[in-house]
N, C-alpha and C positions, 0 to 999 in steps of 0.2 A: 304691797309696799316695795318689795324686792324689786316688780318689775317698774315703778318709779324711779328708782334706785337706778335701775339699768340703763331707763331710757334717758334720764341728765346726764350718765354718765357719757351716755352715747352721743348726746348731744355735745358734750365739754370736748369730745375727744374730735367732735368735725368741726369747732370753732376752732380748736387748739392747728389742725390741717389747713383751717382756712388763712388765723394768723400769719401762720409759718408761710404760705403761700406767697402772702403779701408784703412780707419783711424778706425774703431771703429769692437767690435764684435757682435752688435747686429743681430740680424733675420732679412732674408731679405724683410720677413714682414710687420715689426714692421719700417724698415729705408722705405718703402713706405708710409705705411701711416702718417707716420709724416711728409716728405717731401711735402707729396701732400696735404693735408694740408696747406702748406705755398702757394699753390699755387691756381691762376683765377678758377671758378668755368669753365673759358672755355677753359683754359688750362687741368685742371683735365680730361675734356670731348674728349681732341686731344691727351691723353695718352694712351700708347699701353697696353691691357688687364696685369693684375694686376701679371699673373700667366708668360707674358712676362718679365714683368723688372723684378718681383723674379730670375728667370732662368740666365739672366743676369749678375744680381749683384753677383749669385753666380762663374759664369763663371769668371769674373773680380779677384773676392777676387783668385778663383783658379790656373788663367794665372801668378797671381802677386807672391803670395806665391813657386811654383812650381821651385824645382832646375832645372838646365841646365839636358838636355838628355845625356844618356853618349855617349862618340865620339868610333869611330869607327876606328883609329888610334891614336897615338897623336900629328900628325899634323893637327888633327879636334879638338883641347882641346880649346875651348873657354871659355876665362872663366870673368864675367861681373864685371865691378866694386863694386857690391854691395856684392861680395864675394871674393871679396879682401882689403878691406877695413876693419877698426875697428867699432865699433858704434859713434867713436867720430872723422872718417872721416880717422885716419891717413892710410898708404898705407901702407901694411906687405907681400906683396905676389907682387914680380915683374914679368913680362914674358915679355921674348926677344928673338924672334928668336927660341921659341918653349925649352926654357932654364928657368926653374924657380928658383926664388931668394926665400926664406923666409928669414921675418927677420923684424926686426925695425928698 
């Protein structure tokens, strides 16, 4: 049970690395060792070498940030909501049927 115990907590503790990653710009460094910090001296001990979650968390920040690939006709234009959208959520960019709308 203990090592159940361990291994959520270990897990809570590399979401908690991955969040921080993705809301903030610090080093990925610097968001280890304060993360792990917060956490069991026997969780710290069941965490993957230190040069792994850097690698990581920089992977994460890269997948997230990165535009769409360009398509290869444009019946391959995908295009996600988070760039069709304003910052305050409203929809300015419709697609239907491979037909695009701009507009407010």
């Amino acid at each position: 049970m203990a090592y159940l115990d361990n291994e959520i907590e270990r897990r809570v503790c590399i979401d908690k690395m991955e969040i921080r990653a993705l809301s903030s710009q610090d080093n990925p460094h610097q968001i280890v060792s304060e993360v792990s910090t917060l956490c069991s001296q026997a969780v710290h001990g069941a965490l993957p070498p230190v040069t792994y979650i850097k690698r990581t968390l920089c992977q994460i920040r890269q997948i997230n940030s990165s535009a769409p690939s360009n398509p290869l006709t444009i019946t391959y234009i995908k295009i996600s909501v988070k760039y069709s959208q304003t910052i305050d959520g409203r929809q300015f960019l419709e697609i239907t049927l491979n037909q695009f709308k701009i507009g407010f």
